[in-house]
Backbone as ProteinMPNN parsed JSONL, in Angstrom:
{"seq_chain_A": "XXXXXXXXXXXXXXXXXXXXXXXXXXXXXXXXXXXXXXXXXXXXXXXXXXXXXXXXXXXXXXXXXXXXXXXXXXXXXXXXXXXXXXXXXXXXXXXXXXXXXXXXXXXXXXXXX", "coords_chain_A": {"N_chain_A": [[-93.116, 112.528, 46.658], [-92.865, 116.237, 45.925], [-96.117, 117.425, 46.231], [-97.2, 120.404, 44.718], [-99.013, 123.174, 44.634], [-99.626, 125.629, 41.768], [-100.982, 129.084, 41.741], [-103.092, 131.158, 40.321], [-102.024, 134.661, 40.057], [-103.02, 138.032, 40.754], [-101.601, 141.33, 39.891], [-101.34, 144.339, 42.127], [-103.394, 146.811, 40.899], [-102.374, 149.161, 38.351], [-103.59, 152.481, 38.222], [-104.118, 155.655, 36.393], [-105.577, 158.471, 36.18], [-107.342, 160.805, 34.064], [-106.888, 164.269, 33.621], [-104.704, 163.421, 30.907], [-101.559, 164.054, 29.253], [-100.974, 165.023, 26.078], [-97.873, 164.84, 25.338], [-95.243, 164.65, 27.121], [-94.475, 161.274, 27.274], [-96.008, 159.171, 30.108], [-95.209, 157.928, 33.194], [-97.669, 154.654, 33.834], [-98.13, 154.129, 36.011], [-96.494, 151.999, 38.904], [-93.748, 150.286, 38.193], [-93.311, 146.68, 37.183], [-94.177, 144.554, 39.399], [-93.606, 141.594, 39.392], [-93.525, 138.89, 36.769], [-95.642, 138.422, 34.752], [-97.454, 136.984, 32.923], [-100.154, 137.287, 31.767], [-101.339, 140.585, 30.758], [-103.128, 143.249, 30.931], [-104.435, 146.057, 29.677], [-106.957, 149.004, 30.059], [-108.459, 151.486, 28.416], [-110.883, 153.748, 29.895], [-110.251, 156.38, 28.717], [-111.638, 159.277, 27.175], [-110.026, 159.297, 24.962], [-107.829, 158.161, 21.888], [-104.964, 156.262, 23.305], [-101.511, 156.107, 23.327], [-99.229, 153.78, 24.058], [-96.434, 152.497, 25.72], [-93.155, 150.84, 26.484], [-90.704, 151.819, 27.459], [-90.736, 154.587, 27.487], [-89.993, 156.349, 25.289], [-90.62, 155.023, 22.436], [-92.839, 154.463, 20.551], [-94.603, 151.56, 21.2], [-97.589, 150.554, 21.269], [-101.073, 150.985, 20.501], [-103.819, 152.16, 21.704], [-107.9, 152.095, 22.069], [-110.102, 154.796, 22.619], [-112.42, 154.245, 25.336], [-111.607, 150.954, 24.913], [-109.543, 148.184, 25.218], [-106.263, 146.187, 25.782], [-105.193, 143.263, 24.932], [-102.773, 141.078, 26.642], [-101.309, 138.228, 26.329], [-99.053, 136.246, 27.122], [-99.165, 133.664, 27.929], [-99.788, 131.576, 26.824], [-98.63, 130.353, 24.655], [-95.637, 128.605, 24.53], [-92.431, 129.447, 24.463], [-90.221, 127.504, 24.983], [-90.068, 124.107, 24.975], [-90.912, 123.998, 28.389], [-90.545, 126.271, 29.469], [-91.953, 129.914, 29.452], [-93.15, 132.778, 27.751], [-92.893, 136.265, 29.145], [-93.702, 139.187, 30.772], [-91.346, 141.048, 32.207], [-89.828, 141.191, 35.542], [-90.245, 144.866, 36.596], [-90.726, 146.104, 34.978], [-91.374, 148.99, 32.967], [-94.665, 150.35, 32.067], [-95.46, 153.16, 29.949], [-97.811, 155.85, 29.238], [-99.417, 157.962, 26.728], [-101.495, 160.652, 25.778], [-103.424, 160.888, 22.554], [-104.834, 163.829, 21.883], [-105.03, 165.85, 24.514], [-106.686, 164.353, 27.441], [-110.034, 164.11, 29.01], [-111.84, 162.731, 30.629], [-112.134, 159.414, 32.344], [-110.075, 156.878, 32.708], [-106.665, 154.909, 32.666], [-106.237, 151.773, 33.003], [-103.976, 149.462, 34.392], [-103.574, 145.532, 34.387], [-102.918, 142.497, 35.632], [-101.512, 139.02, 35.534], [-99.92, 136.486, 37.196], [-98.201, 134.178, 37.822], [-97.826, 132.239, 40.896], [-97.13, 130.38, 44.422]], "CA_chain_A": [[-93.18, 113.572, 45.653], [-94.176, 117.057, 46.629], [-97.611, 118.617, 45.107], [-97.374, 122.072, 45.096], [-100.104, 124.122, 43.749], [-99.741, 126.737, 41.761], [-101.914, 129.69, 41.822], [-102.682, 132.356, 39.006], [-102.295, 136.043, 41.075], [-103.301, 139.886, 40.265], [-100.76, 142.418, 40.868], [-102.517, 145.106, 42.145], [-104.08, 147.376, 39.623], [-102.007, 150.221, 38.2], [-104.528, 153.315, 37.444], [-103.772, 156.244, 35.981], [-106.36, 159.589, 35.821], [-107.553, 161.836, 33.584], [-106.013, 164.661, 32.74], [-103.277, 162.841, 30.377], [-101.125, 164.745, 28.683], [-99.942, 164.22, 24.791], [-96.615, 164.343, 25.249], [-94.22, 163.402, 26.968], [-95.191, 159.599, 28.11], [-96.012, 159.394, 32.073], [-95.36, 156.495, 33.837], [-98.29, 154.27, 33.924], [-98.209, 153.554, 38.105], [-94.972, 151.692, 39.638], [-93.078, 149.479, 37.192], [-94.39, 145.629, 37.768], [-93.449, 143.63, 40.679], [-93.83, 140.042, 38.94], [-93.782, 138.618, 35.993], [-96.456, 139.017, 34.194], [-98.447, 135.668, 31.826], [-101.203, 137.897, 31.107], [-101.606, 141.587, 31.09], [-104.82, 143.893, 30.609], [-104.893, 147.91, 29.726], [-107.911, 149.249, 29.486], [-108.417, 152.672, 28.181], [-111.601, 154.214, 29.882], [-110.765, 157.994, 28.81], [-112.272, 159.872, 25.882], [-108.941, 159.65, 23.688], [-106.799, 156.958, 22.354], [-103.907, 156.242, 24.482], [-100.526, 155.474, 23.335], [-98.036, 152.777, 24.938], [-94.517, 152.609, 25.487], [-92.286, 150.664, 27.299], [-88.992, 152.703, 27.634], [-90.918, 156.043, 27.377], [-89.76, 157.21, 23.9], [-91.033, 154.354, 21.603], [-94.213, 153.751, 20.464], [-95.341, 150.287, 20.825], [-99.259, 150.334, 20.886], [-101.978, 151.851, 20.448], [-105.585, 151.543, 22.526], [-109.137, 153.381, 21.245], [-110.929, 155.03, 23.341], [-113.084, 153.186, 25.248], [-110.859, 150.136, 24.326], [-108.176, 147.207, 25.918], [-105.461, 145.552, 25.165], [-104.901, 141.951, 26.364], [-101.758, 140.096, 26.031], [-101.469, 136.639, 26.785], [-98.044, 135.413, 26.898], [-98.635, 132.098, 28.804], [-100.451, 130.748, 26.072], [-97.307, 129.653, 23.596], [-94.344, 128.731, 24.867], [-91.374, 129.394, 23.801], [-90.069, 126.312, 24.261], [-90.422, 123.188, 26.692], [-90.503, 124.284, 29.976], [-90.367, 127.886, 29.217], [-93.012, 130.626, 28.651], [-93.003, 134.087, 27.555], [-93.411, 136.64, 29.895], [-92.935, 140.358, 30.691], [-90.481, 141.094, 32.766], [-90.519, 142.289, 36.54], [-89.257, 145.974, 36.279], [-90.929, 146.8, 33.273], [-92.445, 150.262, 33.715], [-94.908, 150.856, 31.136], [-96.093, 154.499, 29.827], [-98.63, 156.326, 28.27], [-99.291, 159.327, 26.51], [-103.05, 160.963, 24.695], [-103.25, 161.863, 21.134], [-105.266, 164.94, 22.417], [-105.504, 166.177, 26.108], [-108.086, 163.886, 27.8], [-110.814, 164.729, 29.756], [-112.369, 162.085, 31.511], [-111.53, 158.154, 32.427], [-108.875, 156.388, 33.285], [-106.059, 153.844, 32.227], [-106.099, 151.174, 34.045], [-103.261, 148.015, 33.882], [-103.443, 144.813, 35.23], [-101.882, 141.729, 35.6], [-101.529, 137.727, 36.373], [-98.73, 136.004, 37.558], [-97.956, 132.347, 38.541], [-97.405, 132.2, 42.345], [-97.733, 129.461, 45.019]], "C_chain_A": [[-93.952, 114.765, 46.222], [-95.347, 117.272, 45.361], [-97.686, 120.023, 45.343], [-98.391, 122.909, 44.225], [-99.736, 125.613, 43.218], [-101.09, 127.381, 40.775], [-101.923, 130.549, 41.009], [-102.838, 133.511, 40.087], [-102.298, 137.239, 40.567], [-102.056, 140.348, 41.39], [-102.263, 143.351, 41.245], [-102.692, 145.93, 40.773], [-102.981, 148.884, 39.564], [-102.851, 151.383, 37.655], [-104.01, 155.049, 37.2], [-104.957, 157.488, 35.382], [-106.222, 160.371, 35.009], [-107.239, 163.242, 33.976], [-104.993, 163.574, 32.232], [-102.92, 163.681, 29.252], [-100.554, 163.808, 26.766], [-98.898, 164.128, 24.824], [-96.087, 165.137, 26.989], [-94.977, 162.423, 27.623], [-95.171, 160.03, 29.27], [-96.224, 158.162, 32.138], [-96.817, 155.904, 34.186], [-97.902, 153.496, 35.597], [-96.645, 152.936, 38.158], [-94.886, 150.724, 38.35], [-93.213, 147.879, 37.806], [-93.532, 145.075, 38.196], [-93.078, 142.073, 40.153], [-93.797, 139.954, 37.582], [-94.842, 138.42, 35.358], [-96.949, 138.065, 32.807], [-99.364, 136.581, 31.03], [-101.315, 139.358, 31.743], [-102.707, 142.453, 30.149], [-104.572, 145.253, 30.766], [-105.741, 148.165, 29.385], [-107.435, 150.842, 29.711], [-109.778, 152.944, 28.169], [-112.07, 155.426, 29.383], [-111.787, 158.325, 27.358], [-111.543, 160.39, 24.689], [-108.331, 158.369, 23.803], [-105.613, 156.995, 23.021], [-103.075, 155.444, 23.701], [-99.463, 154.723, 24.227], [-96.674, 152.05, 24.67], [-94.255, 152.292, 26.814], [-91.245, 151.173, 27.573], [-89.354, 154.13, 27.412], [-90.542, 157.145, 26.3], [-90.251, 156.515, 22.889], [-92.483, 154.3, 21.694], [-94.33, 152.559, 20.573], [-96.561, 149.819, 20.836], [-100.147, 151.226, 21.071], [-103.5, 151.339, 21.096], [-106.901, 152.338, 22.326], [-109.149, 153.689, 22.378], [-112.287, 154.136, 23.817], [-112.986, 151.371, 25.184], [-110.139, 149.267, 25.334], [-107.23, 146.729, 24.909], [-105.154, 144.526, 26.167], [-103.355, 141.265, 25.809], [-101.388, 138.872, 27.01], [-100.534, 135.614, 26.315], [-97.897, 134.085, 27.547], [-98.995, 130.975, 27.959], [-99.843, 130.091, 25.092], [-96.603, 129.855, 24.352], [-93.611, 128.772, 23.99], [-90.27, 128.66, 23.458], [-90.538, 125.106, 25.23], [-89.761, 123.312, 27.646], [-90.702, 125.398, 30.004], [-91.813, 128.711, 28.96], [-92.32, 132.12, 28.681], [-93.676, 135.122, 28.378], [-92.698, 138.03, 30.422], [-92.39, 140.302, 32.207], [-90.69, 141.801, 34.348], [-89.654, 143.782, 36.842], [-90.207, 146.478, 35.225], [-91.897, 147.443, 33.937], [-93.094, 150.912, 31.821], [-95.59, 152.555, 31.271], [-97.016, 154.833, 28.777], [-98.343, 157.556, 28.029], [-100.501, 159.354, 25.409], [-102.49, 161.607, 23.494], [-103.92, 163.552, 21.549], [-105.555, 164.589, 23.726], [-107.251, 164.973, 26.64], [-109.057, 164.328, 29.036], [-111.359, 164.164, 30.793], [-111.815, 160.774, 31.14], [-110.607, 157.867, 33.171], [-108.332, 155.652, 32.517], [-105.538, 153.052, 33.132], [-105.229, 149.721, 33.401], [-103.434, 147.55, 35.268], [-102.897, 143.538, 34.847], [-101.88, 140.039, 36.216], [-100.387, 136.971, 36.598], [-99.209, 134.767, 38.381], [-97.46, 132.83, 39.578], [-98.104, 131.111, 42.801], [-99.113, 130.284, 45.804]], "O_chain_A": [[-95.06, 114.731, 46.759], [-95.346, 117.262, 44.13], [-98.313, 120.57, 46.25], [-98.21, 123.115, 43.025], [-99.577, 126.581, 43.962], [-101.786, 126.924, 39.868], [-100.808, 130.976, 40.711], [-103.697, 133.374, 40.958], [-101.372, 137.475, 39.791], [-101.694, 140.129, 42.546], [-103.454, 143.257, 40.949], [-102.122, 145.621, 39.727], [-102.821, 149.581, 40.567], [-102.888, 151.341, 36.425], [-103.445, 155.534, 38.181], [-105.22, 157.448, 34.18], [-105.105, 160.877, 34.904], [-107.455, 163.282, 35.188], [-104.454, 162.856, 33.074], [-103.737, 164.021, 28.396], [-100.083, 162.719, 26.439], [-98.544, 163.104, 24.24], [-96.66, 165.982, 27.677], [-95.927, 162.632, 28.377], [-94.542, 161.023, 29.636], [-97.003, 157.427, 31.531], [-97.397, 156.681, 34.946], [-97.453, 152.393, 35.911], [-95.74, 153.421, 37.479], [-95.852, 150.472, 37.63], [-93.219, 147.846, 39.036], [-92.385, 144.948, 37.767], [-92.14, 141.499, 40.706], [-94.058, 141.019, 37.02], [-95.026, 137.422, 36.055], [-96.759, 138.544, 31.689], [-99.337, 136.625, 29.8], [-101.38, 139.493, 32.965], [-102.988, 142.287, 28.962], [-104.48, 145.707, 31.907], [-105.927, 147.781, 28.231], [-106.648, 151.359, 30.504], [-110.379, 152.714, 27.12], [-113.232, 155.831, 29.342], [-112.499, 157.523, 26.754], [-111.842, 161.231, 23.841], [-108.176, 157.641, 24.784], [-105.286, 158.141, 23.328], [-103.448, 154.338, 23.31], [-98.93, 155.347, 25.144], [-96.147, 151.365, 23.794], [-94.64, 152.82, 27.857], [-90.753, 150.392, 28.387], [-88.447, 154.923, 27.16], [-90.699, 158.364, 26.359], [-90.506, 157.323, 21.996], [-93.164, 154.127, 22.705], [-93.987, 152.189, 19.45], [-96.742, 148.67, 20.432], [-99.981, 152.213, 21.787], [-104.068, 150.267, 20.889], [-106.712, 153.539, 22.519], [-108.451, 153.148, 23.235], [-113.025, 153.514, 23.053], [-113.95, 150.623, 25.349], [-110.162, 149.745, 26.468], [-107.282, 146.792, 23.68], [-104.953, 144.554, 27.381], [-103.055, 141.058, 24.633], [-101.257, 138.819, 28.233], [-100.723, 134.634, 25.594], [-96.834, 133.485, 27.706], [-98.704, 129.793, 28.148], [-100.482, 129.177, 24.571], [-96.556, 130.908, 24.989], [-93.815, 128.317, 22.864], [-89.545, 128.738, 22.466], [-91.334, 125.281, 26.153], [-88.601, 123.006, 27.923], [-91.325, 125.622, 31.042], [-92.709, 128.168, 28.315], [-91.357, 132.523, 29.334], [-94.903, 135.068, 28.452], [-91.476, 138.13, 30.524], [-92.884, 139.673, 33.143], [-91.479, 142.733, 34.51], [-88.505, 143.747, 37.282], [-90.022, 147.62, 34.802], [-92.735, 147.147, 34.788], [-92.522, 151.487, 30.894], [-96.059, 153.063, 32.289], [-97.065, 154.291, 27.674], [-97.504, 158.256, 28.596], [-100.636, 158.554, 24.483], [-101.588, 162.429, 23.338], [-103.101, 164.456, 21.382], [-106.084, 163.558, 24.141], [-108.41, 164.971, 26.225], [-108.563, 164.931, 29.989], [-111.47, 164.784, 31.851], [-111.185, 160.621, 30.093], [-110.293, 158.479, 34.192], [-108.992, 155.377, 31.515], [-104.641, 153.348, 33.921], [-105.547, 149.073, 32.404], [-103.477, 148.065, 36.386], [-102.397, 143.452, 33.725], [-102.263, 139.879, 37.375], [-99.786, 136.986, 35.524], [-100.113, 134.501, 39.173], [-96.682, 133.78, 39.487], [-99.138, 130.673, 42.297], [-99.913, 129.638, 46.481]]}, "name": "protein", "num_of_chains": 1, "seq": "XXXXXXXXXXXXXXXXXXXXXXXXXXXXXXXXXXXXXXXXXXXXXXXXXXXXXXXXXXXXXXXXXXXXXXXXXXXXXXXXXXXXXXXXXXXXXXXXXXXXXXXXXXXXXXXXX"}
């Protein structure tokens, strides 16, 4: 029987500087290499930060100051299976007002040997 270990792994870090504009969304760094169990945005700037996957939808919102964790490895979806974002998926942001300072920083864990 083999044993194969697997390992939890960070993409690298996608970061994203101050200035951010309110509109239109800007790609939050390259669109993710791996699949993706658990992912982490933090919002260092001095505005909240909206987030959108497909660059015209809203789907969340982050304070200032703030994260967002999501932690799809933790329910499956069914046996054998888990939930898990996709590799490709290019998320975006966009400030309610112009920001000034910070950053938005995503990150990421993925099952690998």
């Amino acid at each position: 029987m083999l044993n194969t270990t697997i390992k939890a792994k960070f993409i690298e870090a996608r970061i994203e500087a101050s200035p951010i504009a309110i509109a239109p969304f800007v790609p939050l760094g390259a669109p993710i290499d791996q699949p993706l169990r658990i992912l982490k945005i933090s919002n260092t700037t001095d505005q909240g930060i909206i987030l959108s996957t497909d660059g015209v939808t809203i789907h969340d919102y982050i304070a200032s100051n703030g994260f967002i964790l999501y932690d799809l490895g933790t329910n499956r979806a069914s046996q054998g299976s888990s939930l898990q974002f996709a590799t490709g998926t290019q998320f975006y942001i966009a400030s309610e007002v112009l920001t000034t300072t910070g950053n938005v920083i995503l990150t990421g864990i993925y099952s690998g040997v």
